[in-house]
BADREN-662525 format. One record per atom (N, C-alpha, C, O): residue in one letter; atom name; y, x, z; residue number from 0. Coordinates in steps of 0.001 Angstrom, whole numbers. Atoms other than C-alpha are relative to their C-alpha. Layout:
REC  kolvex  kolgu        v        u        w  torti
REC       a     CA        Y        X        Z    NUM
...
***
This chain:
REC  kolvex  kolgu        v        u        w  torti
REC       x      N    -1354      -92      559      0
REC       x     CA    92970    54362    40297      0
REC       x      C      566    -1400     -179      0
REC       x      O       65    -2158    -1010      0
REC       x      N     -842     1016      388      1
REC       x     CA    95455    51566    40519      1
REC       x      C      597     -417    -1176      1
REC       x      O      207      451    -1958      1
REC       x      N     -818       21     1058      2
REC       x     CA    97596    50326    37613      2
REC       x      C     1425     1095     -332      2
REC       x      O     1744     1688    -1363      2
REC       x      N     -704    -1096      -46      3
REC       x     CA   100547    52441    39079      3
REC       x      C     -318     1853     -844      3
REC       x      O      277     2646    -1574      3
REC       x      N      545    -1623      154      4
REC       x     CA    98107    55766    38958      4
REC       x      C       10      251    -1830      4
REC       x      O      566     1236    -2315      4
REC       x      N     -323      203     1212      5
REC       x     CA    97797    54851    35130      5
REC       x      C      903      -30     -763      5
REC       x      O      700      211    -1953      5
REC       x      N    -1592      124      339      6
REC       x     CA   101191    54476    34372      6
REC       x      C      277     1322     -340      6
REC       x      O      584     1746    -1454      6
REC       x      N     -514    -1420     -360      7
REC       x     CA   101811    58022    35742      7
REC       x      C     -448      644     -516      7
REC       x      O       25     1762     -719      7
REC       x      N     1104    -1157      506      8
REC       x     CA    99242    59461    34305      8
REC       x      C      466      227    -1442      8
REC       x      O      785     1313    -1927      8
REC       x      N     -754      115     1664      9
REC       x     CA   100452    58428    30612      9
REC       x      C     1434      221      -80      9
REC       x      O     1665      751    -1167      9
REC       x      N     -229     -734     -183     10
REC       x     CA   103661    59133    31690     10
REC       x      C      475     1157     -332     10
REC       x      O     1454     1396    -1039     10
REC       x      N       35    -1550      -22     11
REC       x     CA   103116    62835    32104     11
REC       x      C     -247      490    -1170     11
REC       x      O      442     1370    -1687     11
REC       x      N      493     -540      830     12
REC       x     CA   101059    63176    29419     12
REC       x      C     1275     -230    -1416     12
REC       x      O     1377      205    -2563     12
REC       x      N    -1433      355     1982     13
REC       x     CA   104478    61772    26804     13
REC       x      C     1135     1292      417     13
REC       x      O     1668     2043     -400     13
REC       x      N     -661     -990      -84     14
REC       x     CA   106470    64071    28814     14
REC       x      C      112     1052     -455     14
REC       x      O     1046     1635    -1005     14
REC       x      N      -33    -1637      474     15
REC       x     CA   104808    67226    28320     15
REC       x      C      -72      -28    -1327     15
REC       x      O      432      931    -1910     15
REC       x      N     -142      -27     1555     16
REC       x     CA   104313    66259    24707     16
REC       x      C     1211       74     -568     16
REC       x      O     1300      586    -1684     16
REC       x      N    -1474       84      510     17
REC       x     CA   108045    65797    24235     17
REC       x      C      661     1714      767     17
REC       x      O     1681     2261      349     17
REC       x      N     -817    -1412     -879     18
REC       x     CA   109059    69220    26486     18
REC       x      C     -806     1070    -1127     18
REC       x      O     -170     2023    -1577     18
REC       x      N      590     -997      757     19
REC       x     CA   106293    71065    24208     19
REC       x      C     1055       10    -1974     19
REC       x      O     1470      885    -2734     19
REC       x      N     -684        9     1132     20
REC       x     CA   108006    69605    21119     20
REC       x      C     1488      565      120     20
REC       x      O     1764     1673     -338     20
REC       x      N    -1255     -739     -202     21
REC       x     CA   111514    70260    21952     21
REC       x      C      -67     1525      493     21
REC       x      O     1102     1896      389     21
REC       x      N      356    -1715     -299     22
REC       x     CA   110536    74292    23097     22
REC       x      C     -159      314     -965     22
REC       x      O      469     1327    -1273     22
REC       x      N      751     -908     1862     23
REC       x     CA   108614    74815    19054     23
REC       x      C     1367     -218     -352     23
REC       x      O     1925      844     -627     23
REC       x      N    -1264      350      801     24
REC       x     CA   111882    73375    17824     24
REC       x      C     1174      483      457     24
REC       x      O     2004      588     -446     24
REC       x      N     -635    -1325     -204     25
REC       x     CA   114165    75599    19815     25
REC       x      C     -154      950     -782     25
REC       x      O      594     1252    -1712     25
REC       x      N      826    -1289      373     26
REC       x     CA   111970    78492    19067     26
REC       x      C      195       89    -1738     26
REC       x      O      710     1042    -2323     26
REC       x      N     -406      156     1714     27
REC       x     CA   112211    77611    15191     27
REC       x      C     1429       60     -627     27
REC       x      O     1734      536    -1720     27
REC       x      N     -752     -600      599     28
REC       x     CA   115665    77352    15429     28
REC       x      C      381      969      -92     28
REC       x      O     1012     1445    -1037     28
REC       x      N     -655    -1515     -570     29
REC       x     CA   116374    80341    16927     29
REC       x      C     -759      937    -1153     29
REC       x      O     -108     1849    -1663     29
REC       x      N      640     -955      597     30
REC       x     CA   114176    82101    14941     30
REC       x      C     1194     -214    -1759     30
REC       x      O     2032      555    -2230     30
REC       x      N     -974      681     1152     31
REC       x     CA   116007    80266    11697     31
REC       x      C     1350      817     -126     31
REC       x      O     1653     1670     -961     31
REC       x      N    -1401     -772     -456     32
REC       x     CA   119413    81401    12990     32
REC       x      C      368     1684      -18     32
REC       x      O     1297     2379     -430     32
REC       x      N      142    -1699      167     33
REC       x     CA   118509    84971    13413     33
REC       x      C     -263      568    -1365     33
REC       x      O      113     1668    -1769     33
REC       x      N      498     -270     1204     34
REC       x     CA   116962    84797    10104     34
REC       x      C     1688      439     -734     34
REC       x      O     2244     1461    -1138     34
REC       x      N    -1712     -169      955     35
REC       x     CA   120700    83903     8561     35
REC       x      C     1129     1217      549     35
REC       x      O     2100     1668      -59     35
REC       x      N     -864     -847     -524     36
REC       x     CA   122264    86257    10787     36
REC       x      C     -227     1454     -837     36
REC       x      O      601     2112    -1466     36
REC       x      N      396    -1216     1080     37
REC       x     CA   120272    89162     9092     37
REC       x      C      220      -38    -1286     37
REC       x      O      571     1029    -1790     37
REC       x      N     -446     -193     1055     38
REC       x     CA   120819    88250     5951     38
REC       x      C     1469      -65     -471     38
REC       x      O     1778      261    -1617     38
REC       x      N    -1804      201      237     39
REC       x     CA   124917    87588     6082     39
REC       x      C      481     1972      374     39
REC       x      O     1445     2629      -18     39
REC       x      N     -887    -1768     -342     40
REC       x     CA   125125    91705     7675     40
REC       x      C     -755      531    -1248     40
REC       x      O     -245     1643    -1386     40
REC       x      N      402    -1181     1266     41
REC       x     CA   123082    93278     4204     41
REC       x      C      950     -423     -647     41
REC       x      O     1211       61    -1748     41
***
C-alpha cells in the first residue's frame, strides 16, 4: 500500500461515519416530528 492507498482508505472510513451519522439523525428527527404530530391531533 502506497501513501495514496492510505489516504483512501481513511477517507472512506470518515465518510461512512458521517453518512451513518446523518441517517440516525434523520431517523430521530422524523421519528421526533411524528411524535408532535400525534400529539397536536388528541
Amino acid at each position: 500500500m502506497n501513501g495514496f492507498d492510505i489516504v483512501m482508505v481513511i477517507a472512506i472510513i470518515l465518510f461512512a461515519r458521517l453518512g451513518v451519522r446523518l441517517v440516525t439523525g434523520y431517523i430521530k428527527m422524523r421519528k421526533a416530528s411524528e411524535n408532535e404530530e400525534e400529539k397536536t391531533k388528541e
